[in-house]
N, C-alpha and C positions, 0 to 999 in steps of 0.2 A: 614429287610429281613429275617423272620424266617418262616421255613417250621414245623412240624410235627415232622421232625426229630431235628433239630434243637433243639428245646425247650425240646426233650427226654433228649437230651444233655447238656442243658443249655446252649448252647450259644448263643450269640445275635445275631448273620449273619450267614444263610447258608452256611459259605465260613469256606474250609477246604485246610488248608496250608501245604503242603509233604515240607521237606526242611531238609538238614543236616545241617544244624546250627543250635547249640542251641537255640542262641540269636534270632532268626528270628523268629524260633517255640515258645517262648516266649511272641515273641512281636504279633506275630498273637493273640496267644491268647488274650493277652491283648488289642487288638485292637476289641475283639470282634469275632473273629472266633474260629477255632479249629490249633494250631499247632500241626503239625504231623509230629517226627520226624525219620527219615531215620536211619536205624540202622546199614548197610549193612557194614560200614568201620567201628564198633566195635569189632575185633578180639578180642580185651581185655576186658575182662568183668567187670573189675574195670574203667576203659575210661568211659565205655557207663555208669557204678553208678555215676560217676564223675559228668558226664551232665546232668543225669539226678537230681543231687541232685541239680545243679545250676539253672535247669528249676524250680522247685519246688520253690525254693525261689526268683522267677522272673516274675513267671505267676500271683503274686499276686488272687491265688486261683483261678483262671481260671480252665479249664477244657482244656488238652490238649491229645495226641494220640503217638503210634508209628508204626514204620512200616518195616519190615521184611520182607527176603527174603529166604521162606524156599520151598522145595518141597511137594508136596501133599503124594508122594508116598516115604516111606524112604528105605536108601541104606545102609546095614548094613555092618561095619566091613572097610569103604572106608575112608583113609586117607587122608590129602592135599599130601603129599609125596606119595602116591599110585596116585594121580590125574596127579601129576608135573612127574611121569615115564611114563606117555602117551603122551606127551606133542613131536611130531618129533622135530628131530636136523636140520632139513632141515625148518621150521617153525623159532627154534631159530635164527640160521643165516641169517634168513630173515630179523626179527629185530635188528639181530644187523648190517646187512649191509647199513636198511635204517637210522639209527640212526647213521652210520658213514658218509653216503652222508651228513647228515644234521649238523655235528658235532657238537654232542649233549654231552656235557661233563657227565663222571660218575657221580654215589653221591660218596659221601666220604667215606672213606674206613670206615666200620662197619655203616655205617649208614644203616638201614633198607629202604625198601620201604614202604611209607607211603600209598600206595596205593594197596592192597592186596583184593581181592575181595575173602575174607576167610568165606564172610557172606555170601557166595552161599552156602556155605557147610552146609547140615541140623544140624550138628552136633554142629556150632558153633551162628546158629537161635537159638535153644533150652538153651543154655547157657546164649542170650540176655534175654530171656523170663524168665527164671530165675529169670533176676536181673530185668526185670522190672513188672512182679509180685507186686516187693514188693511194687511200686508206684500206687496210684490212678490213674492211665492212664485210660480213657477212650473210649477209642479206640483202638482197633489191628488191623492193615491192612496191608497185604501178596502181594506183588507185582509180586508173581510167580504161579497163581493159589490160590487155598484153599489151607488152612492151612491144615497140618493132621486132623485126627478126633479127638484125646486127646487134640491137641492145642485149636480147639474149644470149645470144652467140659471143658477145663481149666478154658477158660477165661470167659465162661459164667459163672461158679461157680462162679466166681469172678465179674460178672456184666459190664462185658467189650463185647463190641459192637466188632464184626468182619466184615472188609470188605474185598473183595477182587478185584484185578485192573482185566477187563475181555475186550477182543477186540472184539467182535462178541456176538452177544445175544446165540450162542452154548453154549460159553464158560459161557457166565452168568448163563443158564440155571444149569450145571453145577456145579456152586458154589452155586445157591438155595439146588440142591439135598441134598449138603454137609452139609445145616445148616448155612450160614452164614446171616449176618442180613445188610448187607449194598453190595452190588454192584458197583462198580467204572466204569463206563461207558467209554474207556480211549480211544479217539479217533486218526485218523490217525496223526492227529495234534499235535499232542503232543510232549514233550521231553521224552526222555529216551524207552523204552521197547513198542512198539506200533505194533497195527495190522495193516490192510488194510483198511479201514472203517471211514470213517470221520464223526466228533462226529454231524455232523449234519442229518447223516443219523443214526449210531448207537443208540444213545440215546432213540430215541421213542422206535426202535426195543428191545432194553433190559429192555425198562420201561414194553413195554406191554410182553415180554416173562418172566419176574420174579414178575409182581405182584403178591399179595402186599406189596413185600420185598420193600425198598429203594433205590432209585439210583442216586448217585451221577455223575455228567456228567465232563470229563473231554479231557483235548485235543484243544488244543489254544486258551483258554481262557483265557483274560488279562485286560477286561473292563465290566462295569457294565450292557452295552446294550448286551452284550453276556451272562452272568448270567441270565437276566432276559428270554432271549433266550431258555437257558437252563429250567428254570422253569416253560416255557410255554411247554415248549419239554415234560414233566412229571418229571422231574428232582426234588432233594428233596434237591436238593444244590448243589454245585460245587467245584473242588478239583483242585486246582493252584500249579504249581510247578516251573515251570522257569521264573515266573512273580515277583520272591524272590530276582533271581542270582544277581542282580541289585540293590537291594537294602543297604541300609548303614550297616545296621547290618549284612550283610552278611561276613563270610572271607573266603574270596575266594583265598588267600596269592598270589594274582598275580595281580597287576594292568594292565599287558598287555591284559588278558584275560577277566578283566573287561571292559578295550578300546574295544576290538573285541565285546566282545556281545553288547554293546554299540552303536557300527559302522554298525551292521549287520543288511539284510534287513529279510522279513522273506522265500526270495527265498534262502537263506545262510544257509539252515542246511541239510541234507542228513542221509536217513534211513540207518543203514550200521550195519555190526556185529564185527566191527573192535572192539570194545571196549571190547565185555562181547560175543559174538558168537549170541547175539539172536539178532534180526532186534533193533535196538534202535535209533532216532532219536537227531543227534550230529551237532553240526557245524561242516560243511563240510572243513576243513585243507587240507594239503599233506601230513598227518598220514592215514584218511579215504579214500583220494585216493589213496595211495600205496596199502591199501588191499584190495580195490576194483577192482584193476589193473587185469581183464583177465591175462597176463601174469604172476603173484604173487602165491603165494601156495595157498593163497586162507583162508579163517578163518576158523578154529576149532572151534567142537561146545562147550557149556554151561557145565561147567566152567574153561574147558580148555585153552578157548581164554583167559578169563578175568585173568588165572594165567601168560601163557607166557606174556602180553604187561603190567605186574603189574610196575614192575621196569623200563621200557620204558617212561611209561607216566608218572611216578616219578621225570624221568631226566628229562623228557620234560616239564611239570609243574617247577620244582625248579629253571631250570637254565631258562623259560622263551622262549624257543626256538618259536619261533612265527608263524610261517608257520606249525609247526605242532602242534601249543597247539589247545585243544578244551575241550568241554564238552558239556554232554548232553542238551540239549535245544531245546524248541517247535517251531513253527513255528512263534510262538507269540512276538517271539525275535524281531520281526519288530517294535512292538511297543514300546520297552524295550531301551527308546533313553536318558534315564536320571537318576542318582542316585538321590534316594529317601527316606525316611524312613519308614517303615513297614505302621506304624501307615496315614502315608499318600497316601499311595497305596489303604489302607483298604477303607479310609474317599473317595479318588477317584474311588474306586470300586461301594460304596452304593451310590454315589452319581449320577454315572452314571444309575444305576439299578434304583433310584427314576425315572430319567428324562424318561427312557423307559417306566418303569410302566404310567408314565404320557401320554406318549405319547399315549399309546394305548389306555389308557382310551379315551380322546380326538377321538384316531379315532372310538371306539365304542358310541362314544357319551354320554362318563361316567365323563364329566368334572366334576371338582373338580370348576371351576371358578365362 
């Protein structure tokens, strides 16, 4: 399964893996795609050298990527402490009253929250890029728009491919002006940060408004017959992210939340700004419907949301609370009925994308037989 772009890249399969685990991004690569790893829960910038130094000695020379969440436009002189003093009291005791209905126990005293969405902040983007500079990454990709214009300009000196995730061919158009070299096509389908537009409409429209940039199609994609989908669509590969959550080498430190995605169909997730303030698609819980509730204060925008429910969904991840644990996830969750290992998602990806290619050949009357 290699396109054009592919083989820029070296790698064997057009299939490009988003995932915050190391080991997963690892193993993609090594299974033949691109791991591309999440960077967004790195506030520490020795953490994010940490993994990335464990990636490097796991890809077995692979070619792998990262992916950042920084602003196109920067805001000079703005703190996380200047963010968290915007934040209403009327907001906080919202969380904390619905976290006493559900009695959701504290963490322990001095423990942090391990869940800080500090990686919105430009300031703490530019400190990942820093440190993963110093890594043969082959790819940067910004989940929040274009990069600034130095960001791209950096990593091209550097020989690093930029993409960026777009919901509408505007948006794509867009990120061509800016310079970047790869397009993420990211449909309504999808987990996490998504537009309105399902990737079976969007995809042709941002192939044909950014040629002859590259566009990667993404957005419930979880099987081989939809990759090849995708590549008949104009697509130059395809970008998986919630087709990971499931997998073995994932750690996900919760086996309840591994049963849920597990159990779930793919009518079980809901577009909501409960997480991060922007539309992102999550399993739908009784976290998502409390701030969806009309009656509720209602969500604050980006990344004020994502600092007030930081320590919320800390409690609610550690201690397991289960009606309201979730996580971002596509629609494709439907399919996502059995743990797996990386490497055999992969081998059932290409296998499925032969049998398509086959297929059609046979209906053009291109047998192989």
């Amino acid at each position: 399964m290699q396109t054009e772009l592919s083989k820029k890249l070296g790698v064997e399969h057009a299939l490009f893996g988003f995932t915050p685990f190391p080991a997963v991004a690892a193993a993609i690569s090594r299974a033949g795609g691109l791991g591309v790893l999440g960077a967004v829960r790195y506030a520490d910038p020795d953490e994010l050298k940490r993994d990335l130094d464990w990636i490097e000695t796991h890809v077995d020379g692979m070619p792998y990527g990262l992916d950042v969440v920084m602003p196109a436009k920067k805001v000079e002189g703005v703190t996380e402490a200047d963010v968290e003093a915007m934040i209403p009291e009327g907001h906080r005791q919202y969380v904390r009253d619905t976290l006493a209905k559900y009695a959701v126990p504290e963490l322990d005293e001095g423990e942090a929250s391990g869940w800080r969405i500090t990686g919105w902040m430009e300031q703490v983007a530019r400190t990942q890029l820093d440190v993963a500079f110093d890594y043969p990454i082959k790819l940067l990709a910004n989940a929040l728009g274009s990069p600034p214009a130095d960001v791209i300009e950096r990593a091209h000196e550097k020989g690093v491919l930029v993409a960026a995730l777009a919901g509408s061919a505007r948006h794509a158009r867009k990120h061509a002006d800016a310079g970047i070299d790869i397009v993420v096509a990211q449909g309504y389908e999808g987990g996490g940060h998504t537009g309105e537009i399902a990737s079976m409409v969007l995809t042709p429209e941002v192939v044909e408004a950014v040629a002859p940039l590259s566009v990667l199609a993404a957005g419930g994609i979880g099987s081989g017959q939809q990759m090849a989908a995708a590549l008949t669509l104009g697509a130059q590969g395809v970008w998986l992210g919630s087709i990971w959550l499931t997998t073995t080498e994932a750690d996900m430190h919760s086996r309840a939340l591994t049963r849920k995605l597990l159990a779930a169909g793919s009518g079980d997730t809901v577009r909501s700004r409960a997480l991060t303030g922007k539309p992102a698609r999550q399993l739908r819980t009784e976290w998502t419907d409390a701030w969806d509730d009309p009656n509720g204060p209602g969500t604050l925008p980006m990344p004020l949301q994502g600092l007030l429910v930081a320590e919320a969904v800390s409690r609610i991840q550690k201690h397991e609370v289960e009606p309201l644990l979730g996580t971002p996830v596509g629609q494709i969750v439907g399919r996502m009925n059995s743990e797996r290992g990386v490497q055999e998602v992969v081998d059932d990806l290409t296998r499925g994308f032969e049998e398509a290619v086959d297929r059609l050949d046979r209906i053009a009357g291109r047998s192989h037989a």
